[in-house]
Backbone as CSV, one residue per row, in Angstrom:
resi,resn,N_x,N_y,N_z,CA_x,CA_y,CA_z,C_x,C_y,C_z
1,UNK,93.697,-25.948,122.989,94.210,-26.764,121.905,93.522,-26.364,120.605
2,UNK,94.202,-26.058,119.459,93.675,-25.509,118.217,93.490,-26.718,117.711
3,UNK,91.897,-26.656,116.572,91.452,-27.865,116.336,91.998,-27.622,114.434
4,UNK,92.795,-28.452,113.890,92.319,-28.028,112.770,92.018,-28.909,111.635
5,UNK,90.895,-28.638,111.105,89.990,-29.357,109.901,90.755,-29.654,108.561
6,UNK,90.588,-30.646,107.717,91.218,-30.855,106.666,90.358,-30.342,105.643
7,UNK,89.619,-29.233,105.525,88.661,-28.924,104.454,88.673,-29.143,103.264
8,UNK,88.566,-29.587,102.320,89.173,-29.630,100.896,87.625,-28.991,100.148
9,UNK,87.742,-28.139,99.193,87.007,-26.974,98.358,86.279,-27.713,97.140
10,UNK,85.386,-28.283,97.302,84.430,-28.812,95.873,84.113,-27.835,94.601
11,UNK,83.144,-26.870,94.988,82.747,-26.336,94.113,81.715,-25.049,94.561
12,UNK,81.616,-23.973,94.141,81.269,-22.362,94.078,79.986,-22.668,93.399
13,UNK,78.821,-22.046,93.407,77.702,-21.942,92.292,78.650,-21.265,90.941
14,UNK,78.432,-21.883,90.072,79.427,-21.060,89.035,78.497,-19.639,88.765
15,UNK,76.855,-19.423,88.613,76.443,-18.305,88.342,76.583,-17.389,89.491
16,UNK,77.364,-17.173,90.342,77.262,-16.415,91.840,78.313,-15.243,90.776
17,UNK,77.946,-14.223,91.505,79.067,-13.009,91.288,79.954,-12.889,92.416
18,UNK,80.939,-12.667,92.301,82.051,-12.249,93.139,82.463,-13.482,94.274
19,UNK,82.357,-14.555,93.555,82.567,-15.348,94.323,81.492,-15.714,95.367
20,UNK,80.667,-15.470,95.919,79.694,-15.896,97.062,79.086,-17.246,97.280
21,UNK,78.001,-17.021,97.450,77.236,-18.801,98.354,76.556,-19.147,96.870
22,UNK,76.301,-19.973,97.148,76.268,-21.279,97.363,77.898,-21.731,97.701
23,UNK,77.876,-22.682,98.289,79.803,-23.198,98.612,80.005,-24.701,99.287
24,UNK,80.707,-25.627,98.709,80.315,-26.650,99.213,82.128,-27.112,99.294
25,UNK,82.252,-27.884,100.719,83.129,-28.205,100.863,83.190,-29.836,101.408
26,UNK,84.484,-30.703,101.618,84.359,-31.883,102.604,85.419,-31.981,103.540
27,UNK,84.889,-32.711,104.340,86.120,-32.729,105.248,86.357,-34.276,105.237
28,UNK,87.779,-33.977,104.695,88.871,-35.040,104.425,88.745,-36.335,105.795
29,UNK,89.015,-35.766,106.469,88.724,-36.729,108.068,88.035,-37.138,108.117
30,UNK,86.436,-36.884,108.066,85.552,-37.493,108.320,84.125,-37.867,107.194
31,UNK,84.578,-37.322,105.805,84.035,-37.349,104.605,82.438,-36.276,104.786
32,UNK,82.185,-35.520,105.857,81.163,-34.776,106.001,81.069,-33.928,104.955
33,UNK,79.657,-33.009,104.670,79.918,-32.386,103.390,79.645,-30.885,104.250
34,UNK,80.598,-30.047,103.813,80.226,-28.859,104.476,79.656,-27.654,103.561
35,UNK,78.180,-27.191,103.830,77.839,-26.381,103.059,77.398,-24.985,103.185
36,UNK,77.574,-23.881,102.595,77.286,-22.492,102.747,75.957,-22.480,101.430
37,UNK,75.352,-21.807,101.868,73.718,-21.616,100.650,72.791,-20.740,101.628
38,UNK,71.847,-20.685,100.942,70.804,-19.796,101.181,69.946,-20.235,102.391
39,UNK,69.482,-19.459,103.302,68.402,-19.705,104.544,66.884,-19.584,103.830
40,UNK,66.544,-20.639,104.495,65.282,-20.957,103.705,64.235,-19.771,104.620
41,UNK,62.842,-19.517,104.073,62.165,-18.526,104.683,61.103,-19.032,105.705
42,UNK,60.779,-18.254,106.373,59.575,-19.027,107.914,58.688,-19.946,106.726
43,UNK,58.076,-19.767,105.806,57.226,-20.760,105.133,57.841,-21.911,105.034
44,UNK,58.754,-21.775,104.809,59.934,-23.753,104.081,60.073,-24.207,105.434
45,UNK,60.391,-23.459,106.591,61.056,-23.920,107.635,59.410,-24.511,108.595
46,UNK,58.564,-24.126,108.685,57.376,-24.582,108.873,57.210,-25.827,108.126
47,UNK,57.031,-25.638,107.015,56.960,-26.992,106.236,57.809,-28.269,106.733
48,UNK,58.702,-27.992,107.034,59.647,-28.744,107.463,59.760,-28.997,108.906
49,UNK,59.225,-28.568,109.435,58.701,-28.729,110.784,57.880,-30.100,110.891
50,UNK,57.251,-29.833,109.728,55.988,-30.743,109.528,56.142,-32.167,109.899
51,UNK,57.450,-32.360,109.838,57.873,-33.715,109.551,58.692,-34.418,110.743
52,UNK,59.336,-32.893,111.811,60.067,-33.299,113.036,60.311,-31.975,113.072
53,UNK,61.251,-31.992,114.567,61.368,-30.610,115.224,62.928,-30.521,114.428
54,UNK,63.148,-29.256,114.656,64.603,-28.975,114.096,65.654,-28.626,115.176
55,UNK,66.122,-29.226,115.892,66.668,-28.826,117.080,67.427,-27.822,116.898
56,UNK,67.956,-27.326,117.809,68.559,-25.560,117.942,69.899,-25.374,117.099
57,UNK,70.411,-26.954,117.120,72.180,-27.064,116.880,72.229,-27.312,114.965
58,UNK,70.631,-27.195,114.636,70.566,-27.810,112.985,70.089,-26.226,112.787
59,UNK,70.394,-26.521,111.190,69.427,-25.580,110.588,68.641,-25.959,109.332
60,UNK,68.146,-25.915,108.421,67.596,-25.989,107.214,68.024,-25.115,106.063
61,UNK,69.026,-25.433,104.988,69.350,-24.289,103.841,68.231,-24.389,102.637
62,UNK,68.549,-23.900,101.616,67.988,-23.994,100.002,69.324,-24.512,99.247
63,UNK,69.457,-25.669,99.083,70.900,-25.968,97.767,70.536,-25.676,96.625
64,UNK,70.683,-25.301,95.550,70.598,-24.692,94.163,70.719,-26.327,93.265
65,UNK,69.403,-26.741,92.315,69.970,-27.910,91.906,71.504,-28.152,91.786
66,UNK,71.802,-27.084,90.985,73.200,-26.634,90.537,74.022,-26.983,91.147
67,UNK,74.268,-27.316,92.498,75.120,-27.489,93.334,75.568,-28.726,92.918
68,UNK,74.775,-29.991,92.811,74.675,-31.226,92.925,75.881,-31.484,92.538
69,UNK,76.400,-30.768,91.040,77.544,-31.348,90.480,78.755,-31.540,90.372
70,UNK,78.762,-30.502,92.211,80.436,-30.915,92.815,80.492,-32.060,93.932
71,UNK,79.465,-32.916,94.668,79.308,-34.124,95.354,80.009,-34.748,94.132
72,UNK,81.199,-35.591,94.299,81.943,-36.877,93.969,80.907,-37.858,93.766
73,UNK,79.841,-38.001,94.488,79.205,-39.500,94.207,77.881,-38.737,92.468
74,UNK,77.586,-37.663,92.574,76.769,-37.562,91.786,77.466,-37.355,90.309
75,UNK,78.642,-36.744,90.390,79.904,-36.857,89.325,80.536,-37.503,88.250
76,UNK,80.535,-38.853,89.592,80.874,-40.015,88.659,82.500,-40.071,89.529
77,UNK,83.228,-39.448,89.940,84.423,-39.209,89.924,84.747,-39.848,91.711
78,UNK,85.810,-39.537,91.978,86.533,-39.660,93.303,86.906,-38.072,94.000
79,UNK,86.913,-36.869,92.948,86.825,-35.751,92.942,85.836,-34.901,92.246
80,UNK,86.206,-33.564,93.243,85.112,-32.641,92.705,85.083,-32.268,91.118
81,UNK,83.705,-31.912,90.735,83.303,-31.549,89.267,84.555,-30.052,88.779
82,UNK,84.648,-29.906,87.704,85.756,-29.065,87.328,84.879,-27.538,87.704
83,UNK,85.816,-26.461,88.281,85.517,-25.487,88.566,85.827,-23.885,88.424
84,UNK,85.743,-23.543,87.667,86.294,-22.282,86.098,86.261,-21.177,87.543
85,UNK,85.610,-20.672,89.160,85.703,-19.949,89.614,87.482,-19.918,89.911
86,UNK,88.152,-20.440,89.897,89.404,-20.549,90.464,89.974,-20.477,91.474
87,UNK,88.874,-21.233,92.264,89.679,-21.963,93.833,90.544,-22.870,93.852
88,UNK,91.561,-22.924,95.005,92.557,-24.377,95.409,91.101,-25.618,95.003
């Protein structure tokens, strides 16, 4: 059975070239935020250890402050922040 997601496209790092990561998306169904960004390095991920284990099925990224300003709640809005890369 094919599963398929209602993804809807927030917002790109606007300083990325050629389109790449940072990338933040939601899913319509279940309001989750889905994100593409940077892998943090053995130092951050230690650090973060510090605090609890990271089980196998998580991971830990780096979000770019920058990102913040396609989340709807940090916005102000019901939708994503305006986005000059020219995604749907």
């Amino acid at each position: 059975m094919e599963v398929i997601m209602a993804l809807r496209f927030l917002g790109i790092n606007p300083g990325t070239p050629n389109d790449g990561s940072p990338t933040i998306w939601i899913d319509e169904e279940t309001g989750d935020y889905i994100v593409q960004s940077y892998k943090v390095d053995e130092a951050i991920l230690e650090e973060c250890r510090k605090t609890g284990d990271i089980p196998g099925h998580e991971t830990v990224i780096r979000l770019p402050a920058v990102m913040m300003q396609f989340f709807p709640e940090v916005n102000g809005t019901t939708e994503a922040a305006s986005n000059d890369i020219g995604h749907p």
